[in-house]
C-alpha angles and dihedrals in degrees: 000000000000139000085005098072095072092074088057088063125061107157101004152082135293117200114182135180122203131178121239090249083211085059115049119057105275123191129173109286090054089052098055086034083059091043094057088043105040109009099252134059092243121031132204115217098263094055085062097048089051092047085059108046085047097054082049093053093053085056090048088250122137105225115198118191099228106168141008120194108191114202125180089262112019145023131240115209126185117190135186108228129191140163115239128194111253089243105053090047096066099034097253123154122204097174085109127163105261095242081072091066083041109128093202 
């Protein structure tokens, strides 16, 4: 699913629900599973935000946390996901005079 999903949405929202991994019974495979995924075997709840706005990033979406619901097992996040232009992402301008493109 991640970080994939991003290039499904290009004005839009992004609900997840992810389990507390301290929580849930976790065994070996779900803790290497989280390490490929989030970069620990057991992830707080900001690792994983970080870990989604950056995928987005990667896909030139702006991804805003709106909203956390916090059960006693899981979270429920809602995002606010759109596409930017490239340029506009990292603050370039191209609107350049035309002696810039110039050859000689």
């Amino acid at each position: 699913m991640f970080p994939h999903v991003f290039l499904l949405v290009e004005d839009g929202y992004l609900f997840v629900t992810f389990p507390k991994p301290n929580v849930n019974i976790t065994n070996r495979m779900n803790d290497v599973h989280q390490e490929s995924y989030y970069g620990v075997a057991k992830p707080t709840e900001g690792q994983i935000l970080d870990r989604i706005i950056s995928w987005g990033m990667s896909h030139w979406r702006t991804v805003v946390l709106i909203d956390t619901i916090e059960f006693a097992n899981m979270w429920r996040l809602a995002f606010k996901v759109k596409k930017v232009k490239a340029t506009e992402y990292v603050g370039i301008d191209l609107k350049r005079p035309a002696i810039a493109y110039s050859s000689k």
